[in-house]
Structures are given as structure tokens and as C-alpha cells.
VEXVEXNU-221121 format. One record per residue: residue number from 1; residue in three letters; x, y, z of N, C-alpha, C in turn. Coordinates in Angstrom, 3 decimals. Example, Ala and Ser with C-alpha at 12.3 -4.5 7.8 and 13.67 -1.06 7.14 Angstrom:
% residues 2
1  ALA  13.190  -5.690  7.800  12.300  -4.500  7.800  13.200  -3.300  7.800;
2  SER  12.850  -2.250  7.080  13.670  -1.060  7.140  12.900  0.030  7.870;
//
This chain:
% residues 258
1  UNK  48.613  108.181  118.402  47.434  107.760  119.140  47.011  108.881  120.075;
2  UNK  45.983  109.033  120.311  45.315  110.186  120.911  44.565  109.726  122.147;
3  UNK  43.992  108.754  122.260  43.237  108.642  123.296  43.991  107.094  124.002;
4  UNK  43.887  107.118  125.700  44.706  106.007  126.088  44.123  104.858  126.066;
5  UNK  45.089  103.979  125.475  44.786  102.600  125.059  44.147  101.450  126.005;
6  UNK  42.764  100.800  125.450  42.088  99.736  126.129  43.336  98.485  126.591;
7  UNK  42.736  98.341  127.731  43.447  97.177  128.928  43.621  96.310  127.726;
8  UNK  44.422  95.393  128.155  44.566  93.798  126.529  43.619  93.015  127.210;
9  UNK  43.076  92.109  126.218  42.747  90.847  126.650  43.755  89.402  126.450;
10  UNK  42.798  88.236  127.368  43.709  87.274  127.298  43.067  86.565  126.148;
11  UNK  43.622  85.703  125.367  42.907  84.827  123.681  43.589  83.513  124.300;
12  UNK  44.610  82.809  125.526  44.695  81.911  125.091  45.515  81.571  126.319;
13  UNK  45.618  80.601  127.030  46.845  80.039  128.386  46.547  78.682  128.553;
14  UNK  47.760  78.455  128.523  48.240  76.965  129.378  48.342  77.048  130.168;
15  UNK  49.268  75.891  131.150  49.861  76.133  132.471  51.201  76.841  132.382;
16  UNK  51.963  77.012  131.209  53.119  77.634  131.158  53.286  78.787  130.187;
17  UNK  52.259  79.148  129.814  52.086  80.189  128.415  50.990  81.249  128.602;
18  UNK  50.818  82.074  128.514  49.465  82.950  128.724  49.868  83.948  126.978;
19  UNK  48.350  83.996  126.410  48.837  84.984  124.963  48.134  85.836  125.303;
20  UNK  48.016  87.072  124.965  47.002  88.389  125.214  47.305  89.191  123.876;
21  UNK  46.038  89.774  123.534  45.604  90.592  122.177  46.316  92.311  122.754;
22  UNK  47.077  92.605  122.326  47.639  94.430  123.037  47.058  95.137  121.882;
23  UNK  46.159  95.954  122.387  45.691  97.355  122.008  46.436  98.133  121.209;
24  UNK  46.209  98.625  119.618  47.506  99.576  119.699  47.155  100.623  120.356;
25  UNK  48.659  101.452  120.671  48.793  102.597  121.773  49.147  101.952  123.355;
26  UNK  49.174  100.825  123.276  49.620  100.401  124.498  51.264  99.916  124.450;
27  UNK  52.023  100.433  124.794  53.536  99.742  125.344  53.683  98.637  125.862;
28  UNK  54.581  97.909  125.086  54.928  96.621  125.709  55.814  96.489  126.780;
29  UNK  56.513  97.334  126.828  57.810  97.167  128.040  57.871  99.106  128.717;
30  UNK  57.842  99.223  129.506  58.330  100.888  130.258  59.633  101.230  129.699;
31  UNK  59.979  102.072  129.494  61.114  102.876  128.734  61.451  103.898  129.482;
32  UNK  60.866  104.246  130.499  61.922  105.004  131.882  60.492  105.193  132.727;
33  UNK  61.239  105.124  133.935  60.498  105.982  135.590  59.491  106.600  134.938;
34  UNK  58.339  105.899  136.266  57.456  106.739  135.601  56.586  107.212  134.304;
35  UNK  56.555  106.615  133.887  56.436  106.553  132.440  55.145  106.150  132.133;
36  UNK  54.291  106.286  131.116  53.107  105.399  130.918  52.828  103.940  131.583;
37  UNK  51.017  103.590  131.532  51.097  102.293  131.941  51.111  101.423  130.931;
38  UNK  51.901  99.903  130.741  52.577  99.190  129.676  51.893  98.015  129.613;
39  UNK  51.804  96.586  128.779  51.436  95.765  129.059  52.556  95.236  130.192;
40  UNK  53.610  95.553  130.246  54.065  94.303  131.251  53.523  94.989  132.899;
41  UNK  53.183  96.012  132.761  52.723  96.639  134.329  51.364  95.343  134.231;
42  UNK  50.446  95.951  133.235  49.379  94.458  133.283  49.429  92.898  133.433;
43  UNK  50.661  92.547  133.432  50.989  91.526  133.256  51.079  91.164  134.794;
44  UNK  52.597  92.249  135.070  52.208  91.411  136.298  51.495  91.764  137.228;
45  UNK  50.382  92.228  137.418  48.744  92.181  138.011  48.077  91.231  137.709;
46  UNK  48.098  90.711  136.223  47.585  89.666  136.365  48.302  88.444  136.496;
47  UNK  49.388  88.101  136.587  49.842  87.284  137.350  50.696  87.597  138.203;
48  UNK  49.708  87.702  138.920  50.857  87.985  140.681  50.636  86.666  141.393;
49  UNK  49.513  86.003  141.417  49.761  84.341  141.681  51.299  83.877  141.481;
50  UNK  50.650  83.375  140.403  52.476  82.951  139.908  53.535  83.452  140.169;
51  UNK  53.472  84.944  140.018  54.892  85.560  140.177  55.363  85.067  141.747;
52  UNK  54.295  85.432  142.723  54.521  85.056  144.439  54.880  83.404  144.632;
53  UNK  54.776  82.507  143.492  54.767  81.394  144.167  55.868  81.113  142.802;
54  UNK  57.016  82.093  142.282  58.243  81.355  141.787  57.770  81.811  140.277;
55  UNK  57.039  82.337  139.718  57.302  82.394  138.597  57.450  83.572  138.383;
56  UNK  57.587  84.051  136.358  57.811  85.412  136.500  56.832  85.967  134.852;
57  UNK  57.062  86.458  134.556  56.890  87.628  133.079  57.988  87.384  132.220;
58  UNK  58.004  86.253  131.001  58.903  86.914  129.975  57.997  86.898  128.757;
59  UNK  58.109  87.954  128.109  57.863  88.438  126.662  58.929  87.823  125.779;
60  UNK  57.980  86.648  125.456  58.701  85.818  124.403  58.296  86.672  122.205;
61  UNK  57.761  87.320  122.061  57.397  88.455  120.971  57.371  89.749  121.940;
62  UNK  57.667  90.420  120.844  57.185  91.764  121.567  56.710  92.693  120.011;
63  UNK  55.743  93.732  120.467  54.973  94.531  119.252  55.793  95.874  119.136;
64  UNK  55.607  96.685  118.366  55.627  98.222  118.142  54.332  98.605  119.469;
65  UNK  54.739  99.941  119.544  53.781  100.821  120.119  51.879  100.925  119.820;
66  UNK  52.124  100.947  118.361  51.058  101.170  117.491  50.605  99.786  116.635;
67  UNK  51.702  98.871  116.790  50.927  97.361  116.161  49.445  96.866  116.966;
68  UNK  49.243  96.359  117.166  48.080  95.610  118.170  48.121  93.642  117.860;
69  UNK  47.613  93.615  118.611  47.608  91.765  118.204  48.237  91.078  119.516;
70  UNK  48.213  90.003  119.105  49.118  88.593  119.968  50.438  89.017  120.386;
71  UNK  50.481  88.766  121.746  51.720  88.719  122.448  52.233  87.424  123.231;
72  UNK  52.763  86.621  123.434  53.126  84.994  123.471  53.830  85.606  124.850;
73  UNK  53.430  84.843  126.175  54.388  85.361  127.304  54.420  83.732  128.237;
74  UNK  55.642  84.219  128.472  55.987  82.775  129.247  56.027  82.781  130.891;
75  UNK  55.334  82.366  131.584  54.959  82.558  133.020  56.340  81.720  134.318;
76  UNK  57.308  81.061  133.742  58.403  80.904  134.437  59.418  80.438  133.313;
77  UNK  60.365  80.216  134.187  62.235  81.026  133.808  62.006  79.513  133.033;
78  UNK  61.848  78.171  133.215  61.865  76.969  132.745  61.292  77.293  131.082;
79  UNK  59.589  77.641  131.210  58.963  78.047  129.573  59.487  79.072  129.227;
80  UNK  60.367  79.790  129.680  60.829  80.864  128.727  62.293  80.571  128.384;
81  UNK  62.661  79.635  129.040  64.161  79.373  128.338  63.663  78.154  127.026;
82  UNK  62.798  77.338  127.102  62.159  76.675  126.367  61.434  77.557  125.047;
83  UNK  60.871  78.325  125.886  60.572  79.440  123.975  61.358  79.606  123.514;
84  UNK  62.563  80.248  124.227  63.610  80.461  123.802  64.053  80.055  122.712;
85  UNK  64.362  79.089  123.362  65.252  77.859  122.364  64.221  77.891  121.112;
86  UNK  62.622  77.044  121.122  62.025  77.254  120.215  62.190  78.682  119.312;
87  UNK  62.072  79.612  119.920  62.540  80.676  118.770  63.964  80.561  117.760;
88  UNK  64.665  80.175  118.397  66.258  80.417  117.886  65.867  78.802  116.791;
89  UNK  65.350  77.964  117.029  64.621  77.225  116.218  64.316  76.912  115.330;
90  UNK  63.423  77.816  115.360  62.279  78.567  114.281  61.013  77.602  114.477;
91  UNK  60.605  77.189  115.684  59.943  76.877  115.877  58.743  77.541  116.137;
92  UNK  59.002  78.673  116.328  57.383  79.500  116.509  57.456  80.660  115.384;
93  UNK  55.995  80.244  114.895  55.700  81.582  114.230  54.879  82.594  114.128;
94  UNK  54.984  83.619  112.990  54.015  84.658  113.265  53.427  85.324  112.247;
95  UNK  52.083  85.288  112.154  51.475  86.053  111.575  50.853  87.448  111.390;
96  UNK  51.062  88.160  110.409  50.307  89.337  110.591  49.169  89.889  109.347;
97  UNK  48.600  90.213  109.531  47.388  91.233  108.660  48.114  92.709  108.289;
98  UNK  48.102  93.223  107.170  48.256  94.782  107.278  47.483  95.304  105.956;
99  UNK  47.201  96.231  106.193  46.283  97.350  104.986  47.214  98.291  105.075;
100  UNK  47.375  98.110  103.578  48.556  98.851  102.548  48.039  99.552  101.441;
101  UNK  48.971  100.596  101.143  48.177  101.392  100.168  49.037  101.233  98.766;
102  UNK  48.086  101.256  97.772  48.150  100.628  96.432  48.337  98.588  96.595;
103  UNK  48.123  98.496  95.653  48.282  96.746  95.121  49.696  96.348  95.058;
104  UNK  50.015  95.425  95.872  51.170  94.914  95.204  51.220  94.048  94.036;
105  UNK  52.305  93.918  93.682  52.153  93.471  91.764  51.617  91.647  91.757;
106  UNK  51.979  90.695  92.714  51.470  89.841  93.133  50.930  89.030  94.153;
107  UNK  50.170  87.935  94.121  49.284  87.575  94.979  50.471  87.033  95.866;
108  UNK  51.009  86.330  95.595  51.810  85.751  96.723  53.385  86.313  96.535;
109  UNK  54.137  86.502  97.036  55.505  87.369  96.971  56.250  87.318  98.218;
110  UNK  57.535  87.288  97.809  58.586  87.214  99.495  59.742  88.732  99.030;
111  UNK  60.096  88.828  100.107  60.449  90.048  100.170  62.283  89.765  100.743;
112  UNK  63.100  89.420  99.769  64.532  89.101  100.810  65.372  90.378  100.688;
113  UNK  65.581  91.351  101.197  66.232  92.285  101.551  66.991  92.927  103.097;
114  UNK  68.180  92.976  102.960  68.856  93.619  104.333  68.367  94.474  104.891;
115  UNK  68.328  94.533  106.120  67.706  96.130  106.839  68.890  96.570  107.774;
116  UNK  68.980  97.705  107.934  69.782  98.713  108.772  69.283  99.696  109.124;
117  UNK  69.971  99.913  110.012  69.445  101.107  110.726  70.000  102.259  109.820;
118  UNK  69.288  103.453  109.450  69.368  104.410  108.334  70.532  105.320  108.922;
119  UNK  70.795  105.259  109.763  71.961  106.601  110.598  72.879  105.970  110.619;
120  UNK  73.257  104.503  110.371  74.652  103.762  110.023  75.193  103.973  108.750;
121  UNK  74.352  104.530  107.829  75.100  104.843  106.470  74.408  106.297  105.774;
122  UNK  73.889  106.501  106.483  73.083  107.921  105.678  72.829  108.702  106.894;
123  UNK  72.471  110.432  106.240  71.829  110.885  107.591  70.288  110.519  107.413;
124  UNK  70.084  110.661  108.895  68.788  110.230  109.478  68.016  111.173  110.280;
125  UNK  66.539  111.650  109.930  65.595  112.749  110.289  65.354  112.064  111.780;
126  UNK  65.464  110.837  112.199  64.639  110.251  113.380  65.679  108.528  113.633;
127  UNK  66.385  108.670  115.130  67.113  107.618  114.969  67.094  106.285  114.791;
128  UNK  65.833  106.095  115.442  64.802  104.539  114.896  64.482  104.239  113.222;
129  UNK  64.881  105.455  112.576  64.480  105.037  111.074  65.397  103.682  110.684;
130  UNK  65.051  102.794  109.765  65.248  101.496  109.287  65.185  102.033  107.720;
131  UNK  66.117  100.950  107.220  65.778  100.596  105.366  66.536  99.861  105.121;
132  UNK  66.499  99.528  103.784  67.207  98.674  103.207  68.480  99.000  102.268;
133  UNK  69.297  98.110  103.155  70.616  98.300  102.618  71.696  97.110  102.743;
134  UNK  72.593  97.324  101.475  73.343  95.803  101.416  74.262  95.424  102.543;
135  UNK  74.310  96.670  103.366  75.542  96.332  104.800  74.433  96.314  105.766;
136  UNK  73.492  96.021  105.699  72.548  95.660  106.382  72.152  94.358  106.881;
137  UNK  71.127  93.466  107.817  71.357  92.553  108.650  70.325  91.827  107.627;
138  UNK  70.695  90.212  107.617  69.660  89.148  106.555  68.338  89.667  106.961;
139  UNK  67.090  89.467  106.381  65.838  90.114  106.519  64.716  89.511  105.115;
140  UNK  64.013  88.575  105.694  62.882  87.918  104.184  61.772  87.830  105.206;
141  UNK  60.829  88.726  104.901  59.126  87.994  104.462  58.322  87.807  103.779;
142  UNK  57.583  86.909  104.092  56.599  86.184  103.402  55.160  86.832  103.169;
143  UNK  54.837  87.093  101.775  53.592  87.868  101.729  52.435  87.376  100.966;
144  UNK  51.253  87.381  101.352  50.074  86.793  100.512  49.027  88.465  100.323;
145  UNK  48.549  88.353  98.984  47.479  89.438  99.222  46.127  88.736  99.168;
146  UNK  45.791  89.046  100.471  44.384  88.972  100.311  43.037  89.120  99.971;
147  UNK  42.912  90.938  99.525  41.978  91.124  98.893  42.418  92.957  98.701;
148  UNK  41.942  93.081  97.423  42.499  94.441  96.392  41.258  95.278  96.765;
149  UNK  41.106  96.626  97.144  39.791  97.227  97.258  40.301  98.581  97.161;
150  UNK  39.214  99.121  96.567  39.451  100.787  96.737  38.458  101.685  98.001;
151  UNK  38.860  102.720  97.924  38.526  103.538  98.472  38.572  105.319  98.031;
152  UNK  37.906  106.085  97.525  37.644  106.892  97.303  38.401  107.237  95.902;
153  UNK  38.583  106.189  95.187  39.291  105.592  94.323  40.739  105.320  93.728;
154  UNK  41.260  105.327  95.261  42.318  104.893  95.800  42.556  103.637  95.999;
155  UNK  43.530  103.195  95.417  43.812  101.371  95.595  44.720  101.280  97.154;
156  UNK  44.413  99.968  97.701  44.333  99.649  98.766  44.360  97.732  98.737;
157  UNK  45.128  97.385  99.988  45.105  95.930  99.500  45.081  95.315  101.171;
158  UNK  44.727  94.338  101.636  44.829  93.593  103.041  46.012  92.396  102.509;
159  UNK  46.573  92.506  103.569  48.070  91.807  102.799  48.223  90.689  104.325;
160  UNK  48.503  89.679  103.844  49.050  88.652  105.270  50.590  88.365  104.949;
161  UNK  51.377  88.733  105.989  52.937  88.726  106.429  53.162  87.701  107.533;
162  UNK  54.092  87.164  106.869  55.291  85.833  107.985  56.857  86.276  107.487;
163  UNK  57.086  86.950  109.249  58.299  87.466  108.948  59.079  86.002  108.915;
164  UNK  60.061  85.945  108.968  61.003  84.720  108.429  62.019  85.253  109.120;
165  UNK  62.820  86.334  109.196  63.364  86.765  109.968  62.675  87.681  111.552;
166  UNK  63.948  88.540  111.954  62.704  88.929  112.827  63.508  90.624  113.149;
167  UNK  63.762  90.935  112.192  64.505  92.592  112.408  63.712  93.369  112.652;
168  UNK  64.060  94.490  113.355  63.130  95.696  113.760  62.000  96.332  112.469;
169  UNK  61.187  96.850  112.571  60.535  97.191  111.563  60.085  96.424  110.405;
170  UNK  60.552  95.321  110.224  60.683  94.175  108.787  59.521  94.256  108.012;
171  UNK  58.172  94.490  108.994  57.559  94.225  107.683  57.140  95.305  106.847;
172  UNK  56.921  96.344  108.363  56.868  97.674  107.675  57.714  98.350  106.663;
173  UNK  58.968  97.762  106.507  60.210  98.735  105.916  60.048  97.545  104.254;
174  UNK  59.988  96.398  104.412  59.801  95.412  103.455  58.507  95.912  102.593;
175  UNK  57.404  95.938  103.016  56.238  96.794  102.296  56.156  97.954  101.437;
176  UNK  57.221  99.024  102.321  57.778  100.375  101.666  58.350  100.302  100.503;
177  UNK  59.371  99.354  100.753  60.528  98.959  99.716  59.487  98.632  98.780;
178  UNK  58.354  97.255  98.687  57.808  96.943  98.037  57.257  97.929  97.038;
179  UNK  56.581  98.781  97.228  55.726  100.460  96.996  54.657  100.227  97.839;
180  UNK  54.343  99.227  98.675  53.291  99.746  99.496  53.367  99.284  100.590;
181  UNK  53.131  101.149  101.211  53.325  101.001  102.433  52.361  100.703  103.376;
182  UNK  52.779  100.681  104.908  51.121  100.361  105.214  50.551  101.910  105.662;
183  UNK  49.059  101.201  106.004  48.316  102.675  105.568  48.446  102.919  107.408;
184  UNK  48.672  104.660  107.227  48.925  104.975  108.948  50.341  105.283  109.353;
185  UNK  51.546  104.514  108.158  52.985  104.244  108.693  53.530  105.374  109.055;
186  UNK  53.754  105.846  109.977  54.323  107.794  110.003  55.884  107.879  109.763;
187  UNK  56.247  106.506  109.746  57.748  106.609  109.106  58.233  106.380  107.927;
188  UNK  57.269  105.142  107.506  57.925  104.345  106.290  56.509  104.735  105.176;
189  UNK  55.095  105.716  105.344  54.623  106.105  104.863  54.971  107.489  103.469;
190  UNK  54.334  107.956  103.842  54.563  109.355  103.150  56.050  109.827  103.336;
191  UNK  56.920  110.037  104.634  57.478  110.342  104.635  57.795  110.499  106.468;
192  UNK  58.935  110.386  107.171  59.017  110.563  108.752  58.840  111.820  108.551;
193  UNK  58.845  112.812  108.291  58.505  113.944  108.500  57.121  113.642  108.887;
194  UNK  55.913  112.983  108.633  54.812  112.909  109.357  55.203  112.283  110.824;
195  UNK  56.162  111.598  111.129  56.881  111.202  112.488  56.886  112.135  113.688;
196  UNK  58.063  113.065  113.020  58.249  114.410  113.741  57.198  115.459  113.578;
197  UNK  56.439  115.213  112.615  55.044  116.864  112.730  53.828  115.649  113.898;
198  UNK  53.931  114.634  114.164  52.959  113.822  115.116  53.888  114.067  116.358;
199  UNK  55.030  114.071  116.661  55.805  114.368  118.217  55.663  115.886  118.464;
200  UNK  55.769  116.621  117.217  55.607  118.087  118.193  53.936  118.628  118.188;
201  UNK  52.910  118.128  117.158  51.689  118.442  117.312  50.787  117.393  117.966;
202  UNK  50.768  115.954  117.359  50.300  114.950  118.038  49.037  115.208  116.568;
203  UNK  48.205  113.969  116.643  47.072  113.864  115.601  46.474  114.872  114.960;
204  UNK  46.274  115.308  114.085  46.124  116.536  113.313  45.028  116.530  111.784;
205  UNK  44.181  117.316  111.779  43.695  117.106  110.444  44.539  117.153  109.049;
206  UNK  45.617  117.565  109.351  46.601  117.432  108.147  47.292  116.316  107.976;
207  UNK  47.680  115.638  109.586  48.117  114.419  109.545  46.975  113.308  108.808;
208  UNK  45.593  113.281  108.900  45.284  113.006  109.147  44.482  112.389  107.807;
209  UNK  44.989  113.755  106.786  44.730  113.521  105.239  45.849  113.093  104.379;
210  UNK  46.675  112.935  105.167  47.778  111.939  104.618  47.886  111.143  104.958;
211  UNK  47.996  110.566  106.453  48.221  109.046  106.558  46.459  108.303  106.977;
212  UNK  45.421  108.892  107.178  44.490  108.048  106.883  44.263  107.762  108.202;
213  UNK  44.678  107.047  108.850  44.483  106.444  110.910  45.662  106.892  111.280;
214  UNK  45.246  106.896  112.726  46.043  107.234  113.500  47.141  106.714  113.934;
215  UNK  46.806  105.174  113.524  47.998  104.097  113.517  48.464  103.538  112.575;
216  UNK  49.596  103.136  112.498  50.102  102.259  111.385  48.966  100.680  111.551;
217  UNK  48.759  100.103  110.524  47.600  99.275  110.141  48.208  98.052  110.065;
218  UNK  48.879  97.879  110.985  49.525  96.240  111.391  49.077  95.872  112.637;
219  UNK  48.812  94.103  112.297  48.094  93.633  113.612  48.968  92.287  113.249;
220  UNK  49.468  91.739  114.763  49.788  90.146  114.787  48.645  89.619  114.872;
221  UNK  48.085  88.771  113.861  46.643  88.203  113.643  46.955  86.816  114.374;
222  UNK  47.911  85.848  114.259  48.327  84.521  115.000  49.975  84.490  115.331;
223  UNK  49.691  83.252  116.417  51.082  82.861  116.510  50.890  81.242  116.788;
224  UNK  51.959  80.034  116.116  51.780  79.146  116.421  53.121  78.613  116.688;
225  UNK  53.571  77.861  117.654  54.445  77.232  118.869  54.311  75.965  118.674;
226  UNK  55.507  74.875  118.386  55.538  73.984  118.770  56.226  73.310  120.064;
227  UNK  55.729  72.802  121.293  55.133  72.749  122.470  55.578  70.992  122.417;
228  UNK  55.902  70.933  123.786  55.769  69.457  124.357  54.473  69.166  123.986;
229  UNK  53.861  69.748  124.660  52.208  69.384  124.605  51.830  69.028  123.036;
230  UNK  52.400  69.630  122.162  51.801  69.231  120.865  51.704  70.699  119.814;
231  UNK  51.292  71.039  118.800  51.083  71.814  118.167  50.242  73.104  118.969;
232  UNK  50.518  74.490  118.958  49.745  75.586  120.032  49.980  76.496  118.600;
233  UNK  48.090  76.722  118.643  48.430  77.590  117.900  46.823  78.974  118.226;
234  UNK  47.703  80.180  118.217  46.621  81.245  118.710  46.100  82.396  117.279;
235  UNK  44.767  82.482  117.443  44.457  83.700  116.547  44.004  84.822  117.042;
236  UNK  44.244  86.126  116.766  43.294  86.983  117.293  42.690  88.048  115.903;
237  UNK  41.949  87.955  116.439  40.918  88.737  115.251  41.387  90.276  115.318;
238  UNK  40.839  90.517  113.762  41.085  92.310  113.241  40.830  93.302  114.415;
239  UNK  41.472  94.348  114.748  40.495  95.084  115.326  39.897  96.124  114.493;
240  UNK  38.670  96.885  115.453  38.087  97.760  114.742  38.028  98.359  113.893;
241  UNK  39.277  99.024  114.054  39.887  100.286  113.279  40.164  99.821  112.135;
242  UNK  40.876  98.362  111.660  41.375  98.197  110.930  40.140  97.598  109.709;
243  UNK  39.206  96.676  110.734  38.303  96.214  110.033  36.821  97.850  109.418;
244  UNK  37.606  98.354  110.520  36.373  99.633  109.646  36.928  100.204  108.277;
245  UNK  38.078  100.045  108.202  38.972  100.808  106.830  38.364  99.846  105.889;
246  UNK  38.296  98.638  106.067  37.868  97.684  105.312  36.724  97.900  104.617;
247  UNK  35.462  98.356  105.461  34.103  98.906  105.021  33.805  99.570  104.184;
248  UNK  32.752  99.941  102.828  32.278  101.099  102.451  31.962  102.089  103.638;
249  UNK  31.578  103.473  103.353  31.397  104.288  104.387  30.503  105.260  103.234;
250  UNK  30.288  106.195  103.399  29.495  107.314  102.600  30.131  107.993  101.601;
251  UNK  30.004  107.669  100.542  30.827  108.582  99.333  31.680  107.608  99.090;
252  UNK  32.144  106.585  99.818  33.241  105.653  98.873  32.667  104.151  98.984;
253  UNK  33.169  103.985  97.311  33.367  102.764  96.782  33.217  101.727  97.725;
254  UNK  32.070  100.459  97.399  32.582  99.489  98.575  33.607  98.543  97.465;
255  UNK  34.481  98.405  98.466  35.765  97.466  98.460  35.672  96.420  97.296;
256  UNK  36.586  96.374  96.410  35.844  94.871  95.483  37.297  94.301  94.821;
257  UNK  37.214  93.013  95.292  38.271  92.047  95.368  38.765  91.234  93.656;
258  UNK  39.945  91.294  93.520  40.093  91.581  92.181  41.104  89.878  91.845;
//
């Protein structure tokens, strides 16, 4: 990401829940002193009410750097031991959107494969790398394709994901495995070597003809919670970027659903 990421908005609050749409390029949590500004710095600004009168900030989901979408946050220690529990549950779930490159072989498909961390059994270019492997941790999602389109006559597909589990990377590394990855992935794309040539150069016209955006092309599109109150359920729409990939543009193909 190159330019610093728009403030989030809010899509949705109760009296014990607040959801907000995060920008990709925005951080969910600070990762040392000093450091960039995060959603939880936003968070608690915007609720400093609450926080002063007993409540607090927990990040009941949390995103990648570069995902964007729904974030589910619980405004005291009571609803967040209560998500809690609902999570361990499986009471709440989650949806995502991603644009992937090439077709997967079917419309609807689940994905059950182990994931590990790649430096527990192999060497590893970058220590966050993930894959799949049989000494690896349970790991299934759920995949629908939504619509097949090309682009400069390049196949391309909008794919909807429900992780089922909830391992680091899952859907991204599940997609790869699949053959398609998502479009943008600088790890599980082309290759992490686009990882490390983006940390020592940063966005690049070379990067830029290989992975396509600047971000990996995953968005949490919903999340739905079952709640005292009753069924809670939040959507947040495509963003830009993702919905512009979607578009004809000049010289390419408009998109056509197969």
C-alpha cells in the first residue's frame, strides 16, 4: 500500500457491539511504540464515552493489514466474554468476497486442508509464510463462485469464502492450494519473492505487472452473530478497488459470467 489508509467507518452498533468497515492498509492492532496509526488507536477515540464510564475495546475478528471489510468489536469485558464464548461456538460467522485469478473448477467447493506455518517443516523466504501440510493445524473453507470474467484475456473469478475454521491466512493459502490465488496476494501469489521485492522497494511498476493491485483482493463482505437480542447480522459492501477490477476499462474485455 502506498498511500495512508482512509479513517474506517461504522456499518452497524448496538448497545454492546459496534462493527466498522477497515480500509485496507489500515492495522488492526499496533505492533510496537510508536508505530503507525491502527484501527484500535480509532477505536478508542471513538469510544472514549464508554471506555471512561467502565467499558473497553475488544476485537472480537481481526483482518490482515491489506484485507478491508467488517470488524465485530465488543464495547465491555461482559459482550466480549459473551462473543467469546459465541465464537468458540461457532456461533458467529464470516463472510468474505475475493477476486482470484483463473476459474476454479467448480461453482460451489470446500477446501479441507491443514495449514502450518512453512518454517516448521521447510525453509522459509519470509517467517509469516503459511501452507499446507499434513502436520499442520485442521483448516476447511467454504467456497461459492460467483461470477467467471476475463480481463485482457485473462481468466479471473469473484469467489465468496466462509472460513469454517479460523487459521492464519486460510483463505488466502486455501485458494493457492486451490490454483487460484487471489489477485494482489504478494505471498501466496506469484511467488513471496514479490513480498520481499515490496519491503525493500515498496509498489513498483514491475510489481505491479505481476500482481495487478496493490492489495491482496480480500474483503470481509458480512458477519452474522447470534445475540440474546436475536439474530445480528452485518454487511459491508465491495470497496472500490476491488469493484473497479470488476469493470471493463479500455482495451479489455467486459467481464462475462459463464
Amino acid at each position: 500500500m502506498t498511500n495512508p489508509p482512509a479513517e474506517f467507518d461504522v456499518i452497524g452498533e448496538t448497545p454492546d457491539l459496534i462493527v466498522v468497515n477497515k480500509p485496507a492498509g489500515l492495522l488492526v492492532h499496533p505492533t510496537k511504540p510508536g508505530g503507525p496509526h491502527t484501527l484500535w488507536d480509532g477505536l478508542l477515540g471513538l469510544l472514549c464515552y464508554e471506555i471512561a464510564n467502565g467499558g473497553q475495546v475488544s476485537l472480537i475478528n481481526r483482518l490482515d493489514r491489506e484485507t478491508s471489510g467488517a470488524v465485530l468489536v465488543a464495547k465491555s469485558s461482559v459482550a466480549a466474554r459473551r462473543a467469546g464464548i459465541a465464537m468458540q461456538k461457532k456461533m458467529i460467522s464470516k463472510s468474505y468476497l475475493a477476486i482470484v485469478a483463473g476459474w476454479p473448477k467448480h461453482d460451489t467447493f470446500e477446501v479441507d486442508a491443514p495449514i502450518i506455518r512453512l518454517g516448521e517443516v521447510s525453509e522459509s523466504p519470509v517467517h509469516l509464510l503459511r501452507t499446507v501440510h499434513p502436520a499442520g493445524a485442521a483448516a476447511r473453507t467454504r467456497f461459492r463462485t460467483i461470477k467467471r470474467f476475463f480481463r485482457a484475456d485473462a481468466r479471473f473469478a469473484l469467489v465468496a469464502a466462509e472460513p469454517l475454521t479460523g487459521r492464519t491466512h486460510q483463505i488466502r493459502v486455501h485458494l493457492a492450494h486451490s490454483g487460484t490465488p487471489v489477485v494482489g496476494d504478494k505471498l501466496y501469489g506469484h511467488s513471496p519473492e514479490c513480498y520481499l521485492e515490496f519491503i525493500r522497494t515498496g509498489w513498483s511498476p514491475p510489481l505491479e505487472r505481476r500482481l495487478l493491485l496493490p492489495r491482496h483482493a480480500l474483503h470481509s463482505s458480512q458477519i452474522a452473530l447470534d445475540w440474546p437480542d436475536g439474530l445480528l447480522k452485518w454487511s459491508c459492501e465491495l470497496p472500490s478497488d476491488m469493484r473497479g477490477f470488476l469493470k471493463p476499462s479500455s482495451g479489455i474485455p467486459s467481464p462475462r459470467s459463464y
